[in-house]
C-alpha positions, 0 to 999 in steps of 0.5 A, spaced: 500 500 500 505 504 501 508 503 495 501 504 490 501 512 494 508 513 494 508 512 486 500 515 485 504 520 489 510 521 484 505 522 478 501 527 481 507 530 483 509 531 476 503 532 473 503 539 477 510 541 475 507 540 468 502 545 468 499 552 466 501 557 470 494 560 474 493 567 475 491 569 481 485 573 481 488 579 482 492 580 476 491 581 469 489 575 465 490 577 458 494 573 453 498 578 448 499 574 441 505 575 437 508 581 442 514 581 445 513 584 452 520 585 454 520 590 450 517 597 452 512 599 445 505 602 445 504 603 438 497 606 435 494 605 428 487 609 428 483 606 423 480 613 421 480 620 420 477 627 418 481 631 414 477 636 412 481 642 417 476 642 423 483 640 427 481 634 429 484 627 426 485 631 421 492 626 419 493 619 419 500 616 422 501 611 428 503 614 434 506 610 440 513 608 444 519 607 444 520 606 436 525 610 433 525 615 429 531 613 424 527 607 420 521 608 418 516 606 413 509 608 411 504 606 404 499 608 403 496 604 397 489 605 394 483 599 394 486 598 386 493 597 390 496 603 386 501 607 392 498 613 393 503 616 398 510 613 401 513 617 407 519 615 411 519 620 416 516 619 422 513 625 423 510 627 415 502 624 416 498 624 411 494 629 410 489 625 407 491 628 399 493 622 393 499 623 389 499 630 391 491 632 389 486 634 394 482 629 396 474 629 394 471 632 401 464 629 398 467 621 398 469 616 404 473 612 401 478 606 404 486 606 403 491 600 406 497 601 409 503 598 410 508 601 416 514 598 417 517 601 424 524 600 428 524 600 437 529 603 440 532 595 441 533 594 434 527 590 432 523 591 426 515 591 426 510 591 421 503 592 420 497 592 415 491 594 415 486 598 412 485 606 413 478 610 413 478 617 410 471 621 412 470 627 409 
């Protein structure tokens, strides 16, 4: 009888060591996929904005944390796939015009975007999405 206890006792044992970590109730229990959380970067992409000049949203451009400013990549591509607008520089947004026109103010239209960033610990992100433009 000792024996059977002390072997069930062993495969408990190591059936436990094996398991998932619990969150104790008093802590975040979020999972971040595909993020590397020893980094500090917060980055936001807005998924719309205005530029009609009313000073609100009135540019599209990711904001955040902790990324550099010397690489920096952002496309903007209309919905025939057509690159409307390229900048490299981090605090040029776009303000909305296609190939240096004014944009029509009377048409919602929807743009995609690839924006390559680089964090100030060398590593490089990239993003694709799609941007709505509100007149």
């Amino acid at each position: 009888m000792n024996k059977l206890f002390f072997a069930i006792a062993i495969i408990f044992f190591a059936a436990a060591a094996h398991a998932a970590p619990v969150c104790p109730d008093n802590e975040d229990d979020t999972i971040y996929e595909g993020q590397n959380l020893n980094e500090n970067v917060m980055l936001f992409i807005p998924n719309a904005f205005s530029p009609n000049g009313d000073g609100h949203n009135d540019y599209f451009a990711p904001v955040g944390t902790g990324i550099t400013i010397d690489y920096f990549e952002m496309r903007i591509y209309s919905r025939r796939g057509q690159l409307i607008y390229l900048s490299r520089d981090i605090n040029h947004p776009w303000n909305g015009d296609v190939n240096g026109r004014k944009y029509d103010e009377t048409a919602t239209e929807v743009f995609a975007y690839h924006i390559i960033i680089r964090t100030n610990k060398g590593f490089e992100n990239e993003f694709f999405g799609r941007v709505l433009r509100i007149p």
